[in-house]
C-alpha positions as CSV (number, residue, x, y, z in Angstrom):
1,X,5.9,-12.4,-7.5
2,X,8.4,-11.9,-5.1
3,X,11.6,-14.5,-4.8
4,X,12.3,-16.8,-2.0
5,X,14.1,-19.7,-3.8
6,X,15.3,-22.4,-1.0
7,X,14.5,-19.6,1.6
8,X,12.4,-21.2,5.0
9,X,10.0,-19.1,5.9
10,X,7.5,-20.2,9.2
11,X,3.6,-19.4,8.7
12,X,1.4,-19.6,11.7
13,X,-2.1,-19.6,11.3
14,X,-1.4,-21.4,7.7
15,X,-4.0,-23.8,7.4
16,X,-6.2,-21.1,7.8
17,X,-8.2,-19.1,5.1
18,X,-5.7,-16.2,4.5
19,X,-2.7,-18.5,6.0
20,X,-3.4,-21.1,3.2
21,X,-3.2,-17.9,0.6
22,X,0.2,-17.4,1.7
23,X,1.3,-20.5,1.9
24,X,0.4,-21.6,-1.3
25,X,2.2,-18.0,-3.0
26,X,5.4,-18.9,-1.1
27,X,5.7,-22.5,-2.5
28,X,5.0,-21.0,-5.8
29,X,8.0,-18.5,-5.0
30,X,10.4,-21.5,-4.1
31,X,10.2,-21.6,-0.2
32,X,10.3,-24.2,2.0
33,X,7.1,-23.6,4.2
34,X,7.2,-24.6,8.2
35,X,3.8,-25.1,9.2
36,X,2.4,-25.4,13.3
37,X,-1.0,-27.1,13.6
38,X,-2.7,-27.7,16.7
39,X,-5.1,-30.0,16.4
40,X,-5.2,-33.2,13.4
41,X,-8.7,-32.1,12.7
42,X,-7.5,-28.9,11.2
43,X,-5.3,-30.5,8.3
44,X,-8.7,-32.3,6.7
45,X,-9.7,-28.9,4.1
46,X,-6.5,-28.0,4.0
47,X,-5.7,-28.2,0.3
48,X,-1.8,-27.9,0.4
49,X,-0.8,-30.8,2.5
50,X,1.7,-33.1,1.0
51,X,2.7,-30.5,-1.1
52,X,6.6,-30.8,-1.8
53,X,8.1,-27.8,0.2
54,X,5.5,-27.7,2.7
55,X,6.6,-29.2,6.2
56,X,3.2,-28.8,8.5
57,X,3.8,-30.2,12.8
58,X,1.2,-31.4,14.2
59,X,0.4,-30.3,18.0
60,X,1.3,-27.4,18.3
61,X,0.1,-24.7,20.7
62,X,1.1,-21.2,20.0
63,X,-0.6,-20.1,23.1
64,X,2.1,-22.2,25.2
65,X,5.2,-20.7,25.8
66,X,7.4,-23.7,25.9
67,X,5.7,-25.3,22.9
68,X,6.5,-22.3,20.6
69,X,10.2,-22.2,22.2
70,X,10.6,-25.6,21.0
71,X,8.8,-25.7,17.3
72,X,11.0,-23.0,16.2
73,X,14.2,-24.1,18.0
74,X,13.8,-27.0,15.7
75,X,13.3,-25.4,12.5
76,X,16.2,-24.6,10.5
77,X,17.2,-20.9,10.4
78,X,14.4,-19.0,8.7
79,X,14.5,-15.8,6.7
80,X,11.1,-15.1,7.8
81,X,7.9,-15.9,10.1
82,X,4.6,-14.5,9.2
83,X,2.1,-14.4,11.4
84,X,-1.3,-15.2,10.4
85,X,-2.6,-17.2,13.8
86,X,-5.7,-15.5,15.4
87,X,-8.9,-15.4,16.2
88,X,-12.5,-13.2,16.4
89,X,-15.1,-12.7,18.5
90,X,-18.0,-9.9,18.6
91,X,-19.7,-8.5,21.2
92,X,-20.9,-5.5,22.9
93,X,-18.8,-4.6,26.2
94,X,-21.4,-5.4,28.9
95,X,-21.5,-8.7,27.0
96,X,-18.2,-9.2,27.4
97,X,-16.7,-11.8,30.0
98,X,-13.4,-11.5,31.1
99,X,-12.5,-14.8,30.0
100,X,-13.6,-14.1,26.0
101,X,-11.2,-11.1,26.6
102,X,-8.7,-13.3,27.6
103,X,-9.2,-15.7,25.3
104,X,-8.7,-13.0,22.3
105,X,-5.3,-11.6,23.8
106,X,-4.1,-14.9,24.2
107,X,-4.7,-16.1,20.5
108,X,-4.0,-12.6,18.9
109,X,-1.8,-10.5,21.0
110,X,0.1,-13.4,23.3
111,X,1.0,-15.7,20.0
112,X,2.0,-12.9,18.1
113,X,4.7,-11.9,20.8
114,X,5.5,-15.3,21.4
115,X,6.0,-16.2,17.7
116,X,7.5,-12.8,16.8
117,X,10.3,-13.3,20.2
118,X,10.9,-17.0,19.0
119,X,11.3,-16.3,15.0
120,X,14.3,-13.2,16.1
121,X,16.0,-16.0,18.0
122,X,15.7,-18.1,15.2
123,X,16.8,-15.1,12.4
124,X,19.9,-14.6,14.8
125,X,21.6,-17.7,13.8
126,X,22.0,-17.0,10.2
127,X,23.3,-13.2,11.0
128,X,21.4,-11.8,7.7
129,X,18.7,-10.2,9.2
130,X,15.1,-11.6,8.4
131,X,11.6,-10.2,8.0
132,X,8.8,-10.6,10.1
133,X,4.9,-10.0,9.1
134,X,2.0,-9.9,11.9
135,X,-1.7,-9.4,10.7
136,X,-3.3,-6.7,13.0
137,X,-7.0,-5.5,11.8
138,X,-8.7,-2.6,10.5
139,X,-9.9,-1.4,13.8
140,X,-6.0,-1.5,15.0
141,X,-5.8,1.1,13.0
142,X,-9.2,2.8,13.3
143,X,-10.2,2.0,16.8
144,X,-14.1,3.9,16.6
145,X,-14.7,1.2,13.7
146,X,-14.2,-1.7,16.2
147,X,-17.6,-0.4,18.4
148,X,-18.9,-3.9,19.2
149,X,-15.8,-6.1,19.4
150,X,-13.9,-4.1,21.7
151,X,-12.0,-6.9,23.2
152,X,-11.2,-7.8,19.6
153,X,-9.9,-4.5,18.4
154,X,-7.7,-4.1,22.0
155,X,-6.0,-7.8,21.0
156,X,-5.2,-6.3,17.1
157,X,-4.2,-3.0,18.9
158,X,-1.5,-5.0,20.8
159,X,-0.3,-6.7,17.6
160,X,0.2,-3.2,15.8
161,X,2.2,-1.7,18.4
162,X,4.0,-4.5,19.1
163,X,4.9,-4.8,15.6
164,X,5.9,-1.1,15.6
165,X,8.1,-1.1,18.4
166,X,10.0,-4.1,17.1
167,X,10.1,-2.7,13.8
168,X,12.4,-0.1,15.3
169,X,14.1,-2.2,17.9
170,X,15.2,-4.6,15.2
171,X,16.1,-2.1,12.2
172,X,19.6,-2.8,13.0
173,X,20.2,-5.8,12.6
174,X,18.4,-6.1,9.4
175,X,15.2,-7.9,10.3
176,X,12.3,-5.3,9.3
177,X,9.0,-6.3,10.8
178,X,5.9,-4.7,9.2
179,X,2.4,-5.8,9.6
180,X,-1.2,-5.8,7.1
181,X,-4.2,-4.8,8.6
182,X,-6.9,-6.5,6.6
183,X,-10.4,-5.4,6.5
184,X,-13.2,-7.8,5.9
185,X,-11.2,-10.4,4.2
186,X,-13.9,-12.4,1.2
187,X,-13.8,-15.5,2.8
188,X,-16.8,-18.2,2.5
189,X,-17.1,-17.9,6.6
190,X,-17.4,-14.1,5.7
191,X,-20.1,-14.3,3.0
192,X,-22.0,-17.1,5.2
193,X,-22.4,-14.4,8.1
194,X,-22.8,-11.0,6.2
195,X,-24.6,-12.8,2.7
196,X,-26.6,-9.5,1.8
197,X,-22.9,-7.3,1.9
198,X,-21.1,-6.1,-1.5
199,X,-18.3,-9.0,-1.3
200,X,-16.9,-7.5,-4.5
201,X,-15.7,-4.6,-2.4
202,X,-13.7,-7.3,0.0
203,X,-10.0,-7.5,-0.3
204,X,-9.4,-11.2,-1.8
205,X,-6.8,-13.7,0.0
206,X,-4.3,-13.9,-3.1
207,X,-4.2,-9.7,-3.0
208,X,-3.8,-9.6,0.8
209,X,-1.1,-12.7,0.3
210,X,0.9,-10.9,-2.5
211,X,1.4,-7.6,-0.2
212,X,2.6,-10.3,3.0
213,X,5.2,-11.6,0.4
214,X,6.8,-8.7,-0.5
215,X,7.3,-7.4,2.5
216,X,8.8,-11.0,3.7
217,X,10.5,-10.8,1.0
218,X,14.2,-9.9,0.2
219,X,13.3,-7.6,-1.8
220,X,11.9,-5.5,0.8
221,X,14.6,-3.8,1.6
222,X,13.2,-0.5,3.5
223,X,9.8,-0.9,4.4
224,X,9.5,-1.0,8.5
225,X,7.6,-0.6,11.6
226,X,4.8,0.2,9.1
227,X,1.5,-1.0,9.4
228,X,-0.1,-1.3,5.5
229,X,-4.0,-0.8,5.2
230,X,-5.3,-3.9,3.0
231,X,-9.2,-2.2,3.1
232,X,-9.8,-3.0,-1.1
233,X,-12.6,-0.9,-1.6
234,X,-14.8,-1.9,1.3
């Protein structure tokens, strides 16, 4: 497991299925854990609240500019941000509307910039460098396997080369962004919509969590601008 003893580390998305994976393996690792939730109905499953460590704000939009500005102006000075805020949608292109392909950029490709510009100004302070970690998607990487969702895959896309081209804009000052790009995650949501699918095969959220926190981690020290398949076997 890697180390982060008294480091802060920001997770978006983290009351989520795969967000709440890594949140709970960084309080285990000894960080303090900065939480934004948009909506109070959110934090009722979530099974790590009032968990020493854990700091979760309430009201939070990362789709608004200002509010993300201000959530991590007021954190204390990270080490690292991870990503995990998103969201899916399938259908074929003529079924498409312009406003569900909006809707994707905005909560993939437009939080992930947002987050990723804010959590640079907020690694700057300390001058140690910093890690960053955005979750693209399997069909970022493999865009033929995204037929049906092709507003979906487009949002991920974003995310992957956005997370490639900072990877290299920011090698020099020591913050190494990197991103995983999950396949079918084996989530109960997942198993509910595909029940007759080999769920064996599905990369688990404590496997996907481990690979984020290493490459958070300090003891990444070279990994960069990569984008790291987490298929399992599937």
């Amino acid at each position: 497991m890697a180390a982060f003893q008294d480091l802060s580390v920001a997770v978006t998305g983290g009351t989520g299925a795969l967000g709440t994976a890594v949140c709970a393996a960084l309080l285990e690792a000894g960080a303090r854990v900065h939480v934004p939730c948009f909506a109070s109905e959110e934090l009722q499953a979530f099974p790590l609240a009032g968990r020493a460590g854990l700091e979760v704000q309430e009201g939070v939009d990362l789709r608004s500019e200002e509010q993300v500005v201000a959530w991590y102006e007021a954190l204390p000075p990270l080490w690292a941000s991870i990503h995990c805020a998103g969201g899916f949608a399938m259908a074929p292109l003529a079924e498409t509307t312009a406003s569900s392909w909006r809707h994707l950029m905005q909560m993939n490709a437009d939080t992930c910039f947002l987050c990723s510009r804010e959590a640079v100004r907020n690694l700057r302070r300390s001058g140690r460098g910093g890690r960053i970690v955005n979750i693209a998607a399997r069909p970022a990487l493999e865009p033929r396997t995204g037929a049906g969702m092709a507003a979906y895959t487009a949002s991920k896309a974003a995310v992957a080369a956005l997370t490639e081209a900072l990877g290299e804009e920011l090698a020099g000052e020591g913050i190494l962004v990197t991103a995983v790009a999950p396949s079918i995650l084996d989530t109960p949501a997942n198993r509910r919509a595909m029940p007759d699918a080999d769920h064996e095969t599905w990369p688990k959220l404590e496997e996907v969590a481990r690979v984020i926190l290493f490459l958070a981690s300090p003891e990444n020290r070279v990994v960069r601008s990569g984008l790291v398949p987490v298929y399992g076997a599937c």
